[in-house]
C-alpha positions, 0 to 999 in steps of 0.5 A: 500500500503507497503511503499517504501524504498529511493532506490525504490523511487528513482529508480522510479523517474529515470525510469520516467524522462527516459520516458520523455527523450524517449519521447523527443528523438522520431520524434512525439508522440509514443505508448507504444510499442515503449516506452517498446522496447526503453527502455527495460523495462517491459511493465507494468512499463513503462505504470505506468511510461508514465502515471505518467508523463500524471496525472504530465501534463508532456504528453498526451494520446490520446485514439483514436491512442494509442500514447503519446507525450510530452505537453508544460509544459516539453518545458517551462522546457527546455525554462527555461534551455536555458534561463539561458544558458549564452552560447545560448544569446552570440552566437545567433546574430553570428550564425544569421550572419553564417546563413546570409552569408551561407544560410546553416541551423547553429547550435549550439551543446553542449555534453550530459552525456551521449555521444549524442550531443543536438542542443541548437540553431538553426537558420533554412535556407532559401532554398528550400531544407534544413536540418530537424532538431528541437531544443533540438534534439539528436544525435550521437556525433560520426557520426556528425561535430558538435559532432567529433567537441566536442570529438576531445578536450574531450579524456574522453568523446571520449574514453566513446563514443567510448566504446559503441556499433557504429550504422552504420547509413548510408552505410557511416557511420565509424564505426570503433573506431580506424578509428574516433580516427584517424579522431579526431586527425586530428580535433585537428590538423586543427580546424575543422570537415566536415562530409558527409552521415554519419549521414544521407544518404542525408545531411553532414556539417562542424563545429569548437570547440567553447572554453570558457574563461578557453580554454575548448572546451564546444560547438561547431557550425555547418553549416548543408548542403544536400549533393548534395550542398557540393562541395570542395567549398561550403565545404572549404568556410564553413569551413572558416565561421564555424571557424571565428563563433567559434572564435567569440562565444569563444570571447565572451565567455571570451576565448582570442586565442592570449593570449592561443598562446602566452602562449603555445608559452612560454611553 
């Protein structure tokens, strides 16, 4: 076997960790079809790819059905992020009081790299008919309260997304950049962000910024609802909710909003 030059190795172990990123991104284990239409890769180096993560024990194959999923071993990786992520402990008793006083799934999103938004926490609700969404899930920042909710205090991050090609998700989708440039701005001006049918056809939510000691927006956290629940009331009570528990997490995240205003008040 020739031997590999650092480029081609590093080329290699990124197209890897990319099949474990798709693998993680999927609704349930996936063939290898739908990892090569996915990634847009040739069919060949995906199947050396996907394999090298089940001889790694990262995923596992299953003869019978052609599909590949992800084992234990890749969640401890992630448990072990989350363990040693400051921000999920401090905010985790709030976010079970926001469930408590809702009754609405919450959840507690932070902006990836790459423009998408990851739930980090979640605290499930306790109705009958609820939002179906898992830990670690991604999903569009620009579609979603908790994501509008992040960008809306990040122009760099906004402008980088918005750059992109905007699947239209729902016929209720915005699609539009010019159109979410204008609905960030008015998530500046009033402090939070209520979204409806964008993402999915049937569920919508509201959520506020989270900010850490230094004022930068790094979270945020979200009350997830079905649509038929989401009356003007509903909507504006949770809306209050969503606010004071960001509040709370920035506060406990060293962030002293009477000192931010007394500052911008002296500028």
């Amino acid at each position: 076997m020739p031997a590999l030059n650092r480029n081609q190795i590093i080329a290699s172990a990124a197209g890897t960790l990319e099949m474990l990123e798709i693998l993680s991104r999927g609704d349930g284990p996936m063939t290898l079809g739908e990892l090569v239409t996915e990634s847009g890769r040739p069919k060949g180096t995906v199947h050396r790819m996907v394999s090298t993560l089940v001889n790694m024990g990262f995923a596992t194959y299953t003869r019978e059905t052609g599909l590949y999923g992800l084992t234990l071993k890749a969640w401890r990786i992630g448990s072990a992020a989350l363990r040693d992520f400051d921000l999920v402990e401090r905010a985790r008793p709030i976010l079970d009081q926001l469930r408590a006083q809702t009754g609405e799934t919450v959840h507690l999103s932070v902006l990836e790299s790459a423009g998408e938004i990851v739930y980090v926490a979640k605290v499930g609700s306790q109705k009958s008919i609820g939002v179906l969404t898992r830990l670690g899930q991604l999903s569009p920042s620009w579609c979603t309260a908790t994501g509008r909710a992040i960008l809306a205090f990040d122009p760099v991050a906004a402008d980088r997304v918005l750059a992109q090609r905007l699947e239209k998700r729902t016929p209720k989708t915005v699609t539009d950049p010019r159109a979410i440039r204008q609905i960030l701005t008015r998530i500046r001006e009033g402090g939070y962000a209520v979204t409806c049918a964008e993402n999915h056809i049937d569920m919508g939510g509201v959520a506020a910024p989270i900010r850490d000691y230094s004022g930068d927006v790094i979270a945020a956290v979200g009350i997830a609802m079905p649509v038929y629940r989401m009356t003007d009331e509903v909507v504006n009570a949770a809306v209050q909710s969503a606010r004071r528990a960001a509040e709370s997490i920035s506060a406990a995240m060293g962030h002293d909003d009477a000192a931010a205003r007394r500052q911008t008040k002296g500028d």
